[in-house]
C-alpha angles and dihedrals in degrees: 000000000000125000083220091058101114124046112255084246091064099050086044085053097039087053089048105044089052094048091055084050114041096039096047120097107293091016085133083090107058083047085100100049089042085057092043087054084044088056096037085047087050098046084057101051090039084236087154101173095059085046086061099029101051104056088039094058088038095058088042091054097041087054093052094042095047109011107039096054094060083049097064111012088206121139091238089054087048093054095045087050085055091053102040086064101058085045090057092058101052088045081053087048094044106057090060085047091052087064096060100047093042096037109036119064119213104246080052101053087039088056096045086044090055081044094070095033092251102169115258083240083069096027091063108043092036080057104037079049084056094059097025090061096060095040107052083046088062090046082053099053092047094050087056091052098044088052090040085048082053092045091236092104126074129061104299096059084052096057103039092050114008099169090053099045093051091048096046087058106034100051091061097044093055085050091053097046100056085041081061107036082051084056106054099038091063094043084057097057090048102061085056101264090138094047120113089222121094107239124214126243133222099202111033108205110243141196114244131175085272092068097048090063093047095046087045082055083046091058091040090054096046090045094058095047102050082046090053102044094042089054110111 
């Protein structure tokens, strides 16, 4: 299937949708149903390594969060399992999350926002985010090779001298990022995104069958939170 197989206002919903749900009271339950659209999202993009990626380090993290504290009934574990759930359900928000970034282009997402009259002071920085997220992961990821090229950078540098090893990469990834954010933001404005004028697309964004399923799993996941949450 195509990456392009669902309309950018249906992923915004679907992200949206799963975050309202999984991260209410009692979202702990529809965990399960946000990593199996993950997985569904990723199949139709052939991402095959999130495919493979996001229900391993859910399972790792649900068994941490609900295995290992009866385990070791000890006060740190406890700690570990209650952050391993919260952990569970940002890994369950951000597969479907992942679709969007990896399948949506920017000029795509601006023209489905305009589409539904979102304001340009939400249209510019929702689409500078969208370019920022797999950049500054690839900024990331050269910072760490060029430490690890230095041999300043793998485990044994963290644990010898943890303070040292976070600061030597996160100085320049913060660098990196505002170098970036700077960047986009000006490349923005200069497609036009600030302009008053409305622009034309070349490609308007349109519904297909495709969108219908994903907005009815949209209603099914707002009606059972607003169920959930209004139980007694």
């Amino acid at each position: 299937m195509s990456p392009g197989l669902l309309d950018p206002r249906t992923k915004l919903a679907l992200v949206l949708a799963t975050s309202l749900t999984v991260m209410a009271p009692g979202g702990h339950r529809f965990v399960p149903a946000a990593l199996a659209a993950g997985v569904v999202l990723a199949a139709t993009e052939r991402a095959w390594r999130r495919m493979i990626i996001l229900p391993v380090a859910a399972l790792a993290l649900a068994g941490a969060a609900y295995l290992l504290p009866p385990l070791a009934p000890y006060p740190a574990v406890g700690a570990i399992g209650v952050a391993a759930a919260y952990f569970l359900r940002f890994a369950a928000v951000g597969g479907v999350a992942a679709h969007l970034i990896a399948s949506t282009r920017p000029a795509e997402l601006t023209a489905a926002l305009r589409a539904v009259r979102v304001p340009r002071v939400v249209t510019v920085p929702t689409a500078v985010m969208l370019r920022f997220v797999p950049v500054i992961t690839a900024e990331a990821a050269a910072v760490h090779d060029a430490m690890r090229l230095r041999g300043i950078g793998g485990w044994t540098g963290l644990v010898r001298h943890p303070v040292r090893s976070i600061e030597r990469f996160t100085v320049p990834v913060i660098a990196a990022s505002l170098r970036v954010g700077e960047d986009l933001a000006a490349a923005a404005l200069l497609r036009g995104l600030g302009s008053r004028r409305r622009p034309t697309s070349m490609r308007p964004p349109r519904f297909g069958p495709a969108d219908l399923l994903g907005l009815i799993m949209v209603a099914a996941a707002a009606a059972a939170t607003l169920l959930w949450t209004g139980r007694p």
